[in-house]
C-alpha positions, 0 to 999 in steps of 0.5 A: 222383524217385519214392520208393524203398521202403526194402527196395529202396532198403536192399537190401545191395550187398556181403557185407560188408552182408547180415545174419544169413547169414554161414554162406553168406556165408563160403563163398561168399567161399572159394570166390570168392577161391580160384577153386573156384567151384561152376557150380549153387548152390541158396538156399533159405530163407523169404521176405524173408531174402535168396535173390535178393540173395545170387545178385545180389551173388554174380553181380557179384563173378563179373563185377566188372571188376576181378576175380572176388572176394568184394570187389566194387568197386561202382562199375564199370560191371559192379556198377552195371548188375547193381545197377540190373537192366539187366546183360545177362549176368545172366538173372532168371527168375520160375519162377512165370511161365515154368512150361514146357519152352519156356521152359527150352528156351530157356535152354539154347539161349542157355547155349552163346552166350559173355557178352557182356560179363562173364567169366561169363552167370548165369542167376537163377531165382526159385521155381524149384520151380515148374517143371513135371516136364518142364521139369526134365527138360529143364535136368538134363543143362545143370544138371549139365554146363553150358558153362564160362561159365555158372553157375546160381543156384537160388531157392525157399522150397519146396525139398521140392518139387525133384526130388533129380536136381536137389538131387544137381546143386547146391550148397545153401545154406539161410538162417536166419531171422532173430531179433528183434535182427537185425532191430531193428538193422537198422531202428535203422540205417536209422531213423538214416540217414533221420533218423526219430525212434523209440521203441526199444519201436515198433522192438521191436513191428516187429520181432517182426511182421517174424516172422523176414523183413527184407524184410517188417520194412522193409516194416512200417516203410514201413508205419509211417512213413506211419501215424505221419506223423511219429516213431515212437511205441510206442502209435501203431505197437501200434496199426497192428498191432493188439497189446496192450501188456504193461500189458494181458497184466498185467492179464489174468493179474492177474485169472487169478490172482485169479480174478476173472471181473468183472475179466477180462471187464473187461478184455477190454472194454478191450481190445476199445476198441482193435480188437485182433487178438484172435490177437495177444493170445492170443499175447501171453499165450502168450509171457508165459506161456513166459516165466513158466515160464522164470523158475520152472524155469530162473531165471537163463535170462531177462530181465525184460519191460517192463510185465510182473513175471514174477518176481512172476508166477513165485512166484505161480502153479505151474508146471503151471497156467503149463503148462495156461494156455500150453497153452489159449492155444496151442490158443485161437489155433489155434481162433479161425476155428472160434469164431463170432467172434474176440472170442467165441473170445478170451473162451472162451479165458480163461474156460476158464483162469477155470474151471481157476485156483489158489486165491489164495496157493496156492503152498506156497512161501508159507506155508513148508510142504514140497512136498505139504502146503501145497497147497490143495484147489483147486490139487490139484484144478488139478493132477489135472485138468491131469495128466489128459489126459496120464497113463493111467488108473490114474495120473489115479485116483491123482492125483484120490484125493490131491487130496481128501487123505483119512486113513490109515484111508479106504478106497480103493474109489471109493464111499468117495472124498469128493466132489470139488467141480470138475466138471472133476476129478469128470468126469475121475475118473469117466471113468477111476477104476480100483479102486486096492485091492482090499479083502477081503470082511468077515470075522466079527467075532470080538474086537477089530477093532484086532489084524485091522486091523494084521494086515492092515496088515502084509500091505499090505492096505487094510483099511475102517473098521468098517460102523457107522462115519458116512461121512467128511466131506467134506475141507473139513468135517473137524476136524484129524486127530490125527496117527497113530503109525507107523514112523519111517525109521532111518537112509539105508540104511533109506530105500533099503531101503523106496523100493526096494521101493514100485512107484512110476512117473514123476516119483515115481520119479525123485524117489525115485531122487535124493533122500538120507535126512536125518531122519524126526522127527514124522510129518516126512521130510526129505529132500535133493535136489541142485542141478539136480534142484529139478523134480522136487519137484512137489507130485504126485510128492511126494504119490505118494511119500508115498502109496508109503511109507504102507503100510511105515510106517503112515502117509503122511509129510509130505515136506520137500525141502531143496536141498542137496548129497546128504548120503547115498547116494541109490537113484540112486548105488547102482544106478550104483555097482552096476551099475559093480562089476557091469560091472568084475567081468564084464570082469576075469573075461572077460579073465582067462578062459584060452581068452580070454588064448589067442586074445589072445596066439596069435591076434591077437584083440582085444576090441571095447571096451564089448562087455562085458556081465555075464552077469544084464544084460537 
């Protein structure tokens, strides 16, 4: 007997055996059991997740000798033909093949004929978007006014490409792809019933490649059972398709984040011994990435992988250089066929993460310091150079301005910025670097300089240190500043008060918007952002924040953020609450209004509800 692959041999027979379609498989059965049977049904979907299979099973509860019902008894001598593919009333057509109006000519020559042994003649066509415009044409007034004998079930992968005459004549039904799990536990059942012995990480590798088709995971199974020769083993199965292990995406982001070059083209070597499919282990990395970024914005939403520490991975890198590096393997993968070669193509992929890495030990969490200040150069410098692609211009100068981190008393002009050291941040400030203040023309020097400097301070004007002054080191040479004596934030009331009037945009705002005052002590402003919120504390909307209120209170605090519950109204509440009394005041003076009561009582009027709006709402 010859050898039955196993996506024939495992096709199901009955509803009860399908996998991932139960929405279809609901409806079919209803209408089957109580009679309300559509004569067109349309299956589109992706290849492999069970279009014809459906259409088949579906024919032979409708030809089932014991009775139309969504229960099939599979044994008749009905069910077994249609499940052999020699039942006469069943009709399969490829679309493919038989393209034009003659062939659908003679499908509808042949509708008016009776079955000649079930209750119903089933005409099955496959791809049928591949029909010609003419052969549509020619099935409309049979799709849509058939004899009572005849259904048609309609399958494709392309259903965009149907005329809607045809979509507005059928009933439709699109079927999902299915997940990953889905297909392990399929391919674990059928490992069991052919007693095949497999890893549970081989099956995992399969199913992943199966890219949400059963018909091709059991064909990747097929493929594997020969490759292996025996029982299924992780590293044999990686090694037939061609994917890293996670051990080697560890070592990859080990050696990002070390910044160690030596160690990543090492690697790269290693993994080059294994003729890898160099798109697979960019993806590999992306997902590994994702699921970094998962555990640091969302924790509790993920589960640990095998072979990958992602929670060591999560509190060492920051979330936006999770974000560039996801964003570099995405578009690398996307380029490979662009590169001269796909091995050249990976490695310029990782070197250019290399060239846009952290600093070692960067995160502030580290080191205990809040969001902002514990920050090294090259991080910020990490941080401005990933925002820049995607903020405008003004704001990509602002960010390079606070990765340099210069005194209170520098001048803002872009002359007098210290150098930034990462080419790719000088290139991208010089690209777009806006005055961001305009600084006054020098004045005569009549008595103290002090006094017109904290004139100017007053009035939110920058003011340039003296002429004779050295110019200022660069950040990395400077000696500790001594910290600047300014105006210390009073109470909650004050906090609103002063972050209701910085113009600040983005996630600064937001960050402002809820956050609650709790203390302003030591050039320390402590503020409290509820649960829920923890995103927005970035050290970018940190530092803009401190920026903004640096010229109410002389000086640019440093910002600690606690998660805790809002002890204080924040600038959020307010406005809401505001905006409610607001809204309460405009309603009770609509209605209260006499002409208003008038057309109410005497007239039958109504108000339209929510269609109340006070009077100074834009």
């Amino acid at each position: 007997m010859s050898y039955l692959v196993l996506a024939r041999k495992w096709r199901p027979k009955r509803f009860s055996e399908l996998v991932g379609q139960e929405h279809v498989v609901r409806a079919l059965g209803n209408a089957l059991d109580t009679g309300r049977i559509h004569h067109a049904f349309l299956f589109t979907g992706t290849r492999g997740v069970g279009k014809t299979t459906i259409a088949r099973i579906f024919a032979k509860s409708l030809n089932c000798e014991k009775g139309t019902s969504a229960e099939p008894c599979g044994v008749c001598p009905a069910c077994t033909d249609i499940d052999a593919g020699r039942y006469i009333d069943l009709l399969e057509i490829d679309a493919a093949s038989n393209t034009g109006v003659d062939d659908v000519r003679e499908v509808i020559e042949n509708a008016q004929y009776m079955p000649s042994r079930g209750q119903y003649k089933v005409y099955l066509i496959d791809e049928v978007h591949m029909l010609s415009k003419a052969a549509f044409n020619a099935l409309l007034k049979t799709l849509e006014e058939p004899p009572g004998h005849v259904k048609f079930l309609l399958a494709t992968t392309d259903p965009q490409k149907l005329p809607v005459t045809v979509l507005s004549r059928c009933l439709q039904f699109n079927l999902k792809r299915l997940d990953e799990g889905q297909i392990e536990g399929q391919m674990t059942r059928i490992l069991a019933a052919e007693e095949i012995e497999a890893d549970a990480g081989a099956i995992r590798l399969l199913a992943r490649a199966a890219d949400g088709s059963l018909r091709d995971g059991l064909s990747l199974l097929d493929q594997a059972i020969a490759y292996a020769g025996g029982a299924l083993r992780e590293d044999v199965v990686r090694a037939m398709l061609g994917s890293v292990d996670r051990t080697q995406v560890a070592a990859l982001l080990d050696a990002l984040a070390d910044g160690d070059g030596q160690k990543l083209l090492a690697t790269i070597e290693t993994l080059a011994g294994f003729a890898p499919d160099w798109g697979n282990v960019l993806e590999a990395l992306a997902e590994a990435l994702h699921r970094i970024q998962v555990k640091q914005l969302v924790p509790g939403a993920t589960r640990e992988d095998e072979g990958l520490d992602v929670a060591r991975y999560a509190a060492r890198l920051r979330p936006e250089v999770v974000q560039l590096w996801y964003q570099m393997a995405v578009n690398g993968r996307r380029d490979l066929e662009l590169a001269p070669a796909p091995r050249v193509g990976f490695e310029m992929s990782v070197l250019r993460m290399l060239a846009f890495k952290p600093e070692a030990d960067a995160n502030p969490a580290a080191d205990g310091q809040g969001a902002g200040t514990g920050a090294s150069a090259g991080t910020a410098r990490v941080a401005a150079t990933a925002a820049a692609a995607s903020t405008p211009p003004a704001a990509t100068a602002r960010s390079v301005a606070a990765a340099s981190d210069p005194p209170p008393w520098d001048p803002p002009a872009p002359a007098a910025r210290p150098p930034v050291s990462d080419p790719g941040v000088a290139v991208a400030a010089a690209a777009h670097r806006p005055p961001a203040v305009e600084t006054p023309p020098p004045r005569p020097a009549t008595g103290s300089a002090v006094p017109a400097a904290a004139a100017a301070l007053d009035r939110g004007i920058v003011v340039a240190p003296p002429q004779q002054q050295p110019p200022a080191p660069p950040p990395e040479a400077r000696p500790p500043q001594p910290a600047v004596a300014g105006v210390a934030i009073a109470d909650a009331e004050d906090w609103l008060q002063r972050v209701a009037a910085c113009d600040l945009k983005g996630p600064a705002r937001e960050l402002a918007a809820h956050t609650a005052f709790v203390s302003h002590a030591d050039g320390v402003l402590t503020l409290a952002l509820a649960p829920g919120f923890e995103y927005l504390s970035t050290e970018r909307s940190t530092g803009a924040l401190a920026a903004a209120l640096a010229a109410s209170l002389g000086a640019a605090p440093r910002i600690a953020i606690q998660n805790v519950v809002a002890p204080a109204e924040t600038l959020n509440e307010r406005r809401d609450r505001e905006r409610d009394s607001r809204q309460s005041a405009a309603e009770d003076a609509f209605l209260n209004d006499p002409g208003v009561k008038r057309l109410i009582e005497q007239h039958g009027a109504r108000v339209v509800p929510d269609s109340i709006r006070p009077l100074d709402e834009n």
